[in-house]
C-alpha positions as CSV (number, residue, x, y, z in Angstrom):
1,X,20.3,-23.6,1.5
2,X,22.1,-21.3,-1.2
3,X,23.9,-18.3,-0.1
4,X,21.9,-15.0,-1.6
5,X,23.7,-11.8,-2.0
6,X,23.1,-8.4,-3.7
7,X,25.1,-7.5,-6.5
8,X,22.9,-4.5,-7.7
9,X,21.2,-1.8,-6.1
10,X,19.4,0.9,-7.4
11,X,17.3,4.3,-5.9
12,X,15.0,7.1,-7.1
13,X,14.7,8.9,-3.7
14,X,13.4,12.3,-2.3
15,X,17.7,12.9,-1.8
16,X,18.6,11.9,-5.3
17,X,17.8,10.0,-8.3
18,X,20.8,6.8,-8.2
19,X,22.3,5.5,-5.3
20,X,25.4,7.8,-4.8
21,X,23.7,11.1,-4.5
22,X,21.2,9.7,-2.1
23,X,23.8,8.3,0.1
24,X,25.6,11.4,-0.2
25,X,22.9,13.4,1.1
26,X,22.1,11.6,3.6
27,X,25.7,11.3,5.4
28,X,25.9,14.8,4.5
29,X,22.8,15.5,6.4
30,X,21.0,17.3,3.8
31,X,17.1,17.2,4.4
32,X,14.5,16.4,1.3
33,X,11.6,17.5,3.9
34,X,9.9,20.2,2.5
35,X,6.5,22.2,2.2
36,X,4.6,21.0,-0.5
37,X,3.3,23.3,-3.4
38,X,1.5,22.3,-6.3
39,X,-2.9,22.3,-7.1
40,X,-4.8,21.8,-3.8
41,X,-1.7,22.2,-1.4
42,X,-2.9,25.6,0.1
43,X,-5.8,23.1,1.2
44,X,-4.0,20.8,3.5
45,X,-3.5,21.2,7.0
46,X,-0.3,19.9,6.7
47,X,1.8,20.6,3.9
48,X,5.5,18.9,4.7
49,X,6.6,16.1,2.4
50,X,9.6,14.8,0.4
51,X,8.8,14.4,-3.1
52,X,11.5,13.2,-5.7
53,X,12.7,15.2,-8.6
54,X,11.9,13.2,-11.3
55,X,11.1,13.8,-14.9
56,X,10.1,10.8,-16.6
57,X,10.4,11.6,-20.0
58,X,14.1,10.6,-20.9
59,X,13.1,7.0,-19.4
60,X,9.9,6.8,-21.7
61,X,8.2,7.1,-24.7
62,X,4.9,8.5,-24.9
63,X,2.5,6.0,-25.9
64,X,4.6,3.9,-22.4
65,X,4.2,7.1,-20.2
66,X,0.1,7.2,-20.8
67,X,0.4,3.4,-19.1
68,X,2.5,4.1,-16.0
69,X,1.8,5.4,-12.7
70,X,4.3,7.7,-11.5
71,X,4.7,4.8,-8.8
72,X,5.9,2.0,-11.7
73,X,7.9,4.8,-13.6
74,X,9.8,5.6,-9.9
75,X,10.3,1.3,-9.4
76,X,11.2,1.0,-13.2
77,X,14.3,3.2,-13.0
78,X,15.4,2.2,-9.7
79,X,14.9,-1.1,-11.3
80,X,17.1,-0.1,-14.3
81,X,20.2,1.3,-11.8
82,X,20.3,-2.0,-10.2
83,X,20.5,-3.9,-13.0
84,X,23.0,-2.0,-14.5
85,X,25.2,-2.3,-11.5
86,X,25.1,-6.0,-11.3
87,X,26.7,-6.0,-14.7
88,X,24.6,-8.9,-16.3
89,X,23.2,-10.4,-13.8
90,X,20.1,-11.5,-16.5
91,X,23.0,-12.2,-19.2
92,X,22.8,-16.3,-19.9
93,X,20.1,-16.8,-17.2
94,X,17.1,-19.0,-17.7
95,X,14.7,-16.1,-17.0
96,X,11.8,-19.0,-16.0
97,X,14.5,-18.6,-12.7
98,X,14.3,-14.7,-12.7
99,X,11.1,-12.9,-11.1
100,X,10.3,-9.3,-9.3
101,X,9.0,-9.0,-5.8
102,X,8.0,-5.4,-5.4
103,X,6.2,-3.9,-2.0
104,X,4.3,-0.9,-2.0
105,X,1.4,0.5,0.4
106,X,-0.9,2.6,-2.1
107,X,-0.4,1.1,-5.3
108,X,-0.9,3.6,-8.0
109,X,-2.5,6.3,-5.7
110,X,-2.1,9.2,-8.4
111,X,-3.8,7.3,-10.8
112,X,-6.6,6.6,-8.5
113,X,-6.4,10.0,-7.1
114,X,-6.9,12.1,-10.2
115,X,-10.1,9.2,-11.6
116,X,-12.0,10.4,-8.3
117,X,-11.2,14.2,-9.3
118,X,-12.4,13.6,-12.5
119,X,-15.4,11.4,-11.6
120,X,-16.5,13.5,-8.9
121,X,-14.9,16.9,-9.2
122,X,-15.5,17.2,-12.3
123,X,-18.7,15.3,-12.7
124,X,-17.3,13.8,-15.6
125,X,-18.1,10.2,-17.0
126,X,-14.7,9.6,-18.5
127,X,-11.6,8.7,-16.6
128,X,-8.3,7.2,-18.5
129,X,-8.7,3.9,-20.4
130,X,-5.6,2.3,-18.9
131,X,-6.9,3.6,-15.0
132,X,-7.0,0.1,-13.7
133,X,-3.7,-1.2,-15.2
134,X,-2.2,1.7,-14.1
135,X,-3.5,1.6,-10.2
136,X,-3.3,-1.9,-9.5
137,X,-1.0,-3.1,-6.6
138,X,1.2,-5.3,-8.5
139,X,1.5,-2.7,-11.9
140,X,5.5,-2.2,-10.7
141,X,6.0,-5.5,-10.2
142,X,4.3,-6.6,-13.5
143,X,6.2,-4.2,-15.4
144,X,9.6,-4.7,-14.0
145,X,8.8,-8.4,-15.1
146,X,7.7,-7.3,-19.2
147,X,10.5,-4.8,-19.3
148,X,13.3,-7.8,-18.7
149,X,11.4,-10.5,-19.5
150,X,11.3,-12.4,-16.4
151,X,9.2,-15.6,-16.6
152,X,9.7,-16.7,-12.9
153,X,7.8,-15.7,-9.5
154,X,6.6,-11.8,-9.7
155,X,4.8,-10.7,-6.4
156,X,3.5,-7.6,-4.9
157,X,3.5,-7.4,-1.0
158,X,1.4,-5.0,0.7
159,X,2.2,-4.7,4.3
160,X,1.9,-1.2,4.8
161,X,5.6,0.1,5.7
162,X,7.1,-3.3,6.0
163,X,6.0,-4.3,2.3
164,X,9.8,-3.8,0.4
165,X,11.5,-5.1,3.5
166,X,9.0,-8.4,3.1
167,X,9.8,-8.2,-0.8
168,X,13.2,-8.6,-0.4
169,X,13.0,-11.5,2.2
170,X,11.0,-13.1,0.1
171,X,12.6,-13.1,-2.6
172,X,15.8,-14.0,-1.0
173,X,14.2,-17.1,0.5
174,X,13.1,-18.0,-2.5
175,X,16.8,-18.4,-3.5
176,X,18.1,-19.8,-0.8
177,X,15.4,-22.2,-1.5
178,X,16.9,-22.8,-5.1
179,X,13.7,-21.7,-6.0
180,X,15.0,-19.2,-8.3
181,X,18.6,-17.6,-9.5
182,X,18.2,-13.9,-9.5
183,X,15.2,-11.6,-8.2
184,X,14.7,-7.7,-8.5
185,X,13.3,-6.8,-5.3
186,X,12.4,-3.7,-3.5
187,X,9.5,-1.3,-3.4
188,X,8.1,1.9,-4.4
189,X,5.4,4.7,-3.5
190,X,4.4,8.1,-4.8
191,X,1.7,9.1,-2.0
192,X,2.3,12.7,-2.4
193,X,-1.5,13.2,-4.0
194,X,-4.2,15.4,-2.3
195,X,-6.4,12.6,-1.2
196,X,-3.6,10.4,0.0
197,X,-2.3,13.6,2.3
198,X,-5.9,14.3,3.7
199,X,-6.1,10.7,4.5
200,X,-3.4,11.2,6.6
201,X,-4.1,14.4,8.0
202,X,-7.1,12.6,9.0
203,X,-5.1,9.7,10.7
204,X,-3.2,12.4,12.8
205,X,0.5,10.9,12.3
206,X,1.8,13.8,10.6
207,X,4.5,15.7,11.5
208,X,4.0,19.3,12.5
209,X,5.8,22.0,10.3
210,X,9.3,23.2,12.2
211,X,8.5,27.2,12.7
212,X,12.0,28.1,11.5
213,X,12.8,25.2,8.8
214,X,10.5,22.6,7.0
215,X,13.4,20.2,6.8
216,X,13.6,20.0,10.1
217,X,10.0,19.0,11.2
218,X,10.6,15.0,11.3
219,X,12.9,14.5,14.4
220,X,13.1,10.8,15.3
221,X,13.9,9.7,18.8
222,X,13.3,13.4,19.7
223,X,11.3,14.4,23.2
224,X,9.7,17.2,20.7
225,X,8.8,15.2,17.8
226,X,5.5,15.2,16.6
227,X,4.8,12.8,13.8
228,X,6.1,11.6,10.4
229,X,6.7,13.0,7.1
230,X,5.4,11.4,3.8
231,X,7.9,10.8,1.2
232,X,7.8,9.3,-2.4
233,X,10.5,6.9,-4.3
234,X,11.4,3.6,-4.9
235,X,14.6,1.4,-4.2
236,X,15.4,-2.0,-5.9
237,X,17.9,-4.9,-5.2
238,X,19.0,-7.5,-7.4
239,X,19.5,-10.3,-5.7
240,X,21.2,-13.7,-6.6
241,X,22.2,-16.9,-6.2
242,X,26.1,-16.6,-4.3
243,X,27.7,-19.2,-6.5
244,X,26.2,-17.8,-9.7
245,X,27.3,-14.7,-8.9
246,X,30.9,-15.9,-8.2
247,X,31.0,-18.0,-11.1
248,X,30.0,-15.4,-13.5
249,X,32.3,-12.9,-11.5
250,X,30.3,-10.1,-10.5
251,X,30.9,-7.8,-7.3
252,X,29.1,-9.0,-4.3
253,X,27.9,-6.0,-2.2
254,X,26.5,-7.4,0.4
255,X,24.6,-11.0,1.3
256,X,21.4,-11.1,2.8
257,X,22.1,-13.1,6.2
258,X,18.8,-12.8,8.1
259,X,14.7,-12.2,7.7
260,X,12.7,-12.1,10.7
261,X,8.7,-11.7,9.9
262,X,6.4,-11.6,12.9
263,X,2.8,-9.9,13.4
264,X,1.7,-8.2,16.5
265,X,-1.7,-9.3,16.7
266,X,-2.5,-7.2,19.0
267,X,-3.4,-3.3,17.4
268,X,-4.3,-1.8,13.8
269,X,-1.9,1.1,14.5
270,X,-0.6,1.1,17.9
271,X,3.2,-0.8,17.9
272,X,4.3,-3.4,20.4
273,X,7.3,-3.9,21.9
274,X,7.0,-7.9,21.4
275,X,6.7,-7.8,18.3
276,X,8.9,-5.7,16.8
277,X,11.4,-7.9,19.3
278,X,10.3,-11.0,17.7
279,X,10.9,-9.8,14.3
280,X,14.2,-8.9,15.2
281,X,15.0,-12.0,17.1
282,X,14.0,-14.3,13.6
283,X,16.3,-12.3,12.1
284,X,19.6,-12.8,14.2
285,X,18.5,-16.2,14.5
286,X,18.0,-16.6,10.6
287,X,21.8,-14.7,10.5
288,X,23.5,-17.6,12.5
289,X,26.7,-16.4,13.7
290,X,26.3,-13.2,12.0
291,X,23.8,-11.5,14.9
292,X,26.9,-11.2,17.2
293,X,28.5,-9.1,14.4
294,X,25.5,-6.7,14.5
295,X,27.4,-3.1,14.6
296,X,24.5,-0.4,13.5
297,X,20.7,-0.3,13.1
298,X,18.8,1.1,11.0
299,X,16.0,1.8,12.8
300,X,12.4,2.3,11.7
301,X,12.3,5.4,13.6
302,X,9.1,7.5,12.4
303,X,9.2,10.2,14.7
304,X,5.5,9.5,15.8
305,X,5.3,10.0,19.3
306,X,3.9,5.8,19.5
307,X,7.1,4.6,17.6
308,X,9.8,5.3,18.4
309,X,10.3,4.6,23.0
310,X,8.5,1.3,21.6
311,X,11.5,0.7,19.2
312,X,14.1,1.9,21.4
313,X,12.3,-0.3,24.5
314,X,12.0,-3.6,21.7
315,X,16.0,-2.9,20.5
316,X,16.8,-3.0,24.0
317,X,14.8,-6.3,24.8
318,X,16.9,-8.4,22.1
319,X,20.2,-6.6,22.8
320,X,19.9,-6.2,25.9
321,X,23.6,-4.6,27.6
322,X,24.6,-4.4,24.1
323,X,21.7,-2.2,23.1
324,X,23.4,0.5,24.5
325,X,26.9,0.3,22.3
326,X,25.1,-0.6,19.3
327,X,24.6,3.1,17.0
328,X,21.0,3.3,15.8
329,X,20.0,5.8,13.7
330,X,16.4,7.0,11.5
331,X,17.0,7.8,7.8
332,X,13.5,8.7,7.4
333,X,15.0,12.6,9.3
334,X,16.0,13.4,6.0
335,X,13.9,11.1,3.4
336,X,10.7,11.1,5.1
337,X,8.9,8.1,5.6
338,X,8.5,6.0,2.3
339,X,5.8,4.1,3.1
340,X,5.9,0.7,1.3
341,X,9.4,1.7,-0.2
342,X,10.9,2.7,2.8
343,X,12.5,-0.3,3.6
344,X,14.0,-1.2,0.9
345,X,15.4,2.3,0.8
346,X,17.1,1.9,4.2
347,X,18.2,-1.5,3.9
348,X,20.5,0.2,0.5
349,X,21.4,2.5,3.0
350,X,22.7,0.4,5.7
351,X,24.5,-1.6,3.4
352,X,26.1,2.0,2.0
353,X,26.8,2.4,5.2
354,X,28.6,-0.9,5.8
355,X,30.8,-0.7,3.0
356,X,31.6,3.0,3.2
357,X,32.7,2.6,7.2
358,X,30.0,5.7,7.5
359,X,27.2,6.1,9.7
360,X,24.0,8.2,8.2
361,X,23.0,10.3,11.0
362,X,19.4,10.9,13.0
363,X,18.7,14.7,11.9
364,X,16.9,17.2,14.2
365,X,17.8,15.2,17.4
366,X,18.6,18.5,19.4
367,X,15.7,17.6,23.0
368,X,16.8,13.9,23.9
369,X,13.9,12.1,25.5
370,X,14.2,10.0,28.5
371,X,12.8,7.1,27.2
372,X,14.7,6.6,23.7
373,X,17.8,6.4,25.6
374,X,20.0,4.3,23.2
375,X,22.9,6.4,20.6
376,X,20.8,7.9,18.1
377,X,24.1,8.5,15.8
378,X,22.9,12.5,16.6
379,X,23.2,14.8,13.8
380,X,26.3,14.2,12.3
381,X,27.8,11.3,10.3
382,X,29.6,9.0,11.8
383,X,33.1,7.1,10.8
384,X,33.2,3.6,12.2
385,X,35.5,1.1,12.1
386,X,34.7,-2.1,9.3
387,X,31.2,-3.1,10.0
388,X,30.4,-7.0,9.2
389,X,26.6,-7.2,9.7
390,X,23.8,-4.8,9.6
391,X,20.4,-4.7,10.8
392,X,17.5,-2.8,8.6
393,X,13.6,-2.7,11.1
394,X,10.7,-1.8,9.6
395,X,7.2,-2.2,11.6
396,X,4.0,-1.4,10.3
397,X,0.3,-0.4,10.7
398,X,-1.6,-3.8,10.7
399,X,1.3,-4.7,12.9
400,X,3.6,-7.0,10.3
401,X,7.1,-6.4,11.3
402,X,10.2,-7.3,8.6
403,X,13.8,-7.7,10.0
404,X,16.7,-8.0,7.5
405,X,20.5,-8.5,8.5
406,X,23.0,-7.9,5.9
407,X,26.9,-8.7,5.9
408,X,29.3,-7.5,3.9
């Protein structure tokens, strides 16, 4: 099996639009949670979310901009950072051994959104003639594919919020496999549309707005918590083939070690703690001697009142008496929860936190509850030692949990 490590990584977040202000913000414990303004927002129930600031127009030309979703423009330029960071990865390749994988839960939801409006609202006959290309699931993936002219495996993965953590295991399989060379992998979401929120006002998951401050309603691991936070953004890895990468001397950030990918067949929405173990246990099994080396997770940590003791009980089942001395922490305090990108997201920012000796922190843990009783990393960054090996969770409705370990 070939070695597959990352030698690109790229972000367009609710925190910032490239890798280094997102990471920034997040050690720095700066919140993207915010209420919501915009057409139809006075008519949701719940208004917090974490949009991105993001104007599309330098990265596009018109007559490209009436094709895109604002869910491929997001994965396109996160695409683009990565790229550009692996200095060449593409440079020489047979691109019949290049491909995307790209997870995402909604697809092009604003697309979708605003033909409904128009069909229905409106009572209009006429939506926009490129509606379906721009709303289909696998639009990102297809695009990052035209955009670089990969002729190799491109797949969308639709897991819910494990579809970018799946993407990337994927595609690093398929390398290890010596299936392919070099993959773009990742995810992206913009769910921040009117239908999309009502959908999940209906599902009751959402976060209730903090009183005092917006940005601190999502509080993971948290006795008061009361839900998650929708957030929009993409994150994208370029992955390749270790002795390529050597050969052609680019700067390894990190090599994918483990996947774990396990279903709980047991509940549409409600987690299980076997699960979400097994996952975890594929992945330190998949790692080798690397799942000793373990020395923070990030956890998937919604802040729903389902998720998170069933996390804390399932890290604590395949750690057992190291659980305890093992810091864990929720990203999604300050990003809200990403839906298909999220993982992705948090997997760049584990390894950001591997190679920077820096802990992102759990925000808004201020009421400890009994029965998440592992270290949160509690509202404040952390400075650690060298870590070797990291752990990324993220566990989904439908109940497919993804697992990925990363050394450095």
């Amino acid at each position: 099996m070939n070695r597959v490590v990352v030698t690109g990584m790229g972000v367009v977040s609710p925190l910032g639009n490239d890798i280094a202000a997102t990471f920034d913000a997040l050690v720095a414990m700066r919140s993207a949670i915010r209420r919501l303004e915009g057409p139809g927002a006075e008519r949701l129930v719940n208004r917090l979310g974490a949009p991105v600031t993001f104007d599309p127009q330098p990265h596009f030309d018109a007559a490209k901009l009436r094709m895109l979703d604002r869910v491929s423009q997001l994965a396109l330029v996160a695409a683009g950072e990565a790229l550009a960071q692996s200095r060449g990865a593409l440079e020489g390749l047979d691109l019949r051994r290049a491909g995307a994988f790209v997870g995402t839960g909604m697809g092009g939801s604003e697309t979708s959104d605003d033909g409904y409006y128009v069909l229905y609202g409106e009572n209009s006959g006429r939506v926009k003639p490129f509606s379906v290309l721009m709303a289909m699931n696998n639009a990102a993936a297809a695009w990052i594919g035209l955009d670089h002219g990969l002729q190799g495996p491109n797949l969308t993965y639709s897991t819910a919020c494990s579809s970018s953590s799946v993407a990337v295991g994927e595609a690093a399989r398929r390398i290890a496999a010596g299936e392919a060379d070099v993959m773009i992998a990742g995810g992206a979401e913009a769910p921040l549309t009117f239908g999309t929120m009502k959908a999940w006002e209906a599902l009751k998951t959402l976060a209730t707005e903090d009183p005092v401050d917006a940005g601190a309603s999502c509080k993971p691991f948290a006795k008061d918590r009361s839900g998650l936070v929708l957030g929009e953004g993409a994150a994208m890895l370029v992955l390749e083939d270790a002795a390529r990468a050597r050969a052609r001397g680019a700067t390894v950030l990190a090599q994918i070690v483990g996947y774990g990918l396990a279903t709980d067949a047991s509940h549409i929405t409600r987690p299980s703690v076997d699960g979400q173990a097994r996952a975890m246990r594929l992945a330190l099994d998949d790692a080798g001697s690397d799942a000793e080396a373990i020395g923070y997770i990030n956890a998937h940590g919604t802040g729903t009142p389902a998720n998170d003791p069933v996390e804390t009980a399932a890290i604590r089942q395949v750690f057992g008496s190291r659980a305890a001395s093992i810091p864990v922490s929720s990203t999604k305090s300050m990003h809200a929860h990403l839906l298909g990108a999220a993982g992705a997201l948090e997997l760049v920012a584990s390894i950001l936190a591997a190679r920077e000796a820096l802990l992102p922190p759990t925000m808004n843990l201020q009421v400890p509850d009994p029965e998440c009783d592992l270290d949160y990393v509690p509202n404040a960054a952390r400075p650690v030692e060298r870590l070797r090996a990291v752990m990324s969770n993220s566990f989904a409705f439908g109940g497919t949990n993804a697992v990925l370990v990363a050394r450095v």
